[in-house]
C-alpha positions, 0 to 999 in steps of 0.5 A: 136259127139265129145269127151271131154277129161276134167272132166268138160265143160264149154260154151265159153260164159260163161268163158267169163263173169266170167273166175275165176269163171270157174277155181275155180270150177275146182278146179285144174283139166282140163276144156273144153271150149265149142262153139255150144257143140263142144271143142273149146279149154282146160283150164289148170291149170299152174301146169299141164301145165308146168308138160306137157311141162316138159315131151315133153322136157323129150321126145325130150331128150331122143330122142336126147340120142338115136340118139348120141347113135345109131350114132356108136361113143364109149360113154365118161364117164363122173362123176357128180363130173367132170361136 
């Protein structure tokens, strides 16, 4: 059994005959699409998507600090004002 990380499902079927349908009634929370009971693919609204991509970005950059961080050199202080 797969699991469905959506608060509602929907048939890949029926997304196709009224897609704005489907995202209204979701009402700004996450929908999974579905084909032959199984997730296929998730509905998201664009909020939550670009909040999403945002963190990976706040990830990747606070990845990247670390590594500068770790790389030994003496860390440059630099004010906001400056910049």
């Amino acid at each position: 059994m797969d699991v469905i990380l959506a608060p509602s499902s929907v048939g890949i079927s029926e997304l196709k005959v009224n897609p704005n349908a489907v995202i209204e009634a979701a009402e700004g929370m996450p929908v999974a699409v579905l084909n032959r009971n199984k997730p296929v693919a998730y509905l998201l609204p664009a909020a939550a998507w670009e909040a999403i991509c945002d963190r990976l970005e706040d990830i990747e950059l606070k990845e990247v600090a670390e590594q500068r961080l770790a790389d030994g050199k003496a860390a440059v202080e630099v004010r906001l004002d400056d910049l």
